[in-house]
N, C-alpha and C positions, 0 to 999 in steps of 0.2 A: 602592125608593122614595127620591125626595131629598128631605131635608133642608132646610127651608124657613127660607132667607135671606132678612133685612129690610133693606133696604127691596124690592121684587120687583115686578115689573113683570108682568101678565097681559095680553095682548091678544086680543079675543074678534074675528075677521073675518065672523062672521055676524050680529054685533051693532054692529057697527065702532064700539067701545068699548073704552079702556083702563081698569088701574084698577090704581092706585098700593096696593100695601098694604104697610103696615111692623106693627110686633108691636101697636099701639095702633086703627090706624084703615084705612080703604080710602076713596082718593077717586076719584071714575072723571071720565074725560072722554072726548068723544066724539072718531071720528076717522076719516081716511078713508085707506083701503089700497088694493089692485092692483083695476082697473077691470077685469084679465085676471083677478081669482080668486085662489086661492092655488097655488103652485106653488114649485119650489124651482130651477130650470134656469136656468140664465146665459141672458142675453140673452127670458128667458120675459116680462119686463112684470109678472111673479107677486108676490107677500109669501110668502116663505119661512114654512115652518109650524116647532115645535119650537122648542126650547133654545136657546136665546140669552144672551149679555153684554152690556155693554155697554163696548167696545172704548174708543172713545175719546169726550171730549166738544169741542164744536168750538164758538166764539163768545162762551166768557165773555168777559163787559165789552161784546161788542158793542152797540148798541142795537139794540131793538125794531123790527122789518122789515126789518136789513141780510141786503143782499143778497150770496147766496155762490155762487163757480164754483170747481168742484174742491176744495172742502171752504176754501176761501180766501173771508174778506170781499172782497169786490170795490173799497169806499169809499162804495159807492149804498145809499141807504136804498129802498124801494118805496117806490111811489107810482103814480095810476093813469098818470100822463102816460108814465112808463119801462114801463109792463105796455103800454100803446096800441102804443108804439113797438118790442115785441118781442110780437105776438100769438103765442099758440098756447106760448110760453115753458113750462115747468117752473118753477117758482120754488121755489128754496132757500131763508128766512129763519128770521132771528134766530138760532137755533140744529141744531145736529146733533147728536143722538147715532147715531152709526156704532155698527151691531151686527155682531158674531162670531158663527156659528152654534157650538155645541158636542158635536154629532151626528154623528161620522162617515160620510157617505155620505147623511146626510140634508140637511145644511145645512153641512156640513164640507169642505173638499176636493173638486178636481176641479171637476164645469162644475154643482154647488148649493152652493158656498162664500158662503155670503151676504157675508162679507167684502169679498170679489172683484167681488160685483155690488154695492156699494156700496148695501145697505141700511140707511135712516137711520130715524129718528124727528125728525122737522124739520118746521119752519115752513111758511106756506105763505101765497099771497094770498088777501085778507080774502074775495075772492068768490067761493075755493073751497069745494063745500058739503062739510061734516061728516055723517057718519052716512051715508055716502052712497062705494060702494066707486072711486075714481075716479081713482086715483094711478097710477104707472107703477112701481109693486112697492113704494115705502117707506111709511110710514106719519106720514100729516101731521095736525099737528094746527093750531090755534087759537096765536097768537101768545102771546096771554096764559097759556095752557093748559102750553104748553111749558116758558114762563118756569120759572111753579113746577115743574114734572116735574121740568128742570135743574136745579134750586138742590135739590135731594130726593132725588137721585141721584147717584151716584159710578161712578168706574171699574171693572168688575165688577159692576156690580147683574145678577141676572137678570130676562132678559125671557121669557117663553112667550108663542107664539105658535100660537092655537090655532083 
């Protein structure tokens, strides 16, 4: 059994709900993961199940909607005129947290290394719906929703993903 780290990050995919708990409280927010399901295979479209960190954080000080390619702010904030002129887009915003799986063979190494397939917890456009499984394997939330998770969260928080 492990050892329950605070602040911890639980993510529910049949509820597509998170929820932040540390040793005092649990906030949850809602959120939307892989429109393919859960899965853990490079190139799958899936949300990786299992043991997680949190690898790195990406967009402190950015503002609210900056827009990101390759884990890099781009200089663009969204708006709908730049979503018009890139339909069908993926949108990255405000922030990243990049997860590490911790499971050898489950989300570790090899072709389920969540690392590898660039699984984040990040932004997303305002007209994508929540509660609602739809993403292309990472798991998006709410701009404002983010904001607080990022400022609540540090380098190594664990995340389950279940």
């Amino acid at each position: 059994m492990r050892e329950q780290a605070f602040p911890a990050i639980h993510i529910d995919l049949a509820r597509q709900g998170l929820v932040l708990r540390d040793a005092s409280m649990a906030r949850g927010y809602a959120v939307s993961t892989a429109a393919n399901g859960p899965g853990e295979r490079l190139g799958s479209g899936c949300t990786p199940r299992g043991h997680h960190r949190i690898r790195l954080k990406i967009g402190a000080g950015c503002p609210a909607g900056a827009v990101f390619r390759g884990r890099r702010w781009t200089g663009e904030i969204y708006a709908p005129e730049l979503a018009a002129a890139q339909p069908g887009r993926d949108w990255i915003l405000t922030r990243i947290l990049w997860l590490t799986g911790t499971e050898p063979g489950l989300n570790r190494g090899g072709a389920v290394d969540s690392l590898r397939r660039f699984i984040y917890i990040h932004g997303c456009a305002p007209t994508e719906p929540m509660g609602l499984p739809c993403s292309h394997g990472c798991i998006r939330m709410r701009d404002a929703d983010l904001l607080e998770l990022f400022d609540a969260v540090s380098v190594g928080t664990p995340v389950e993903i279940r």
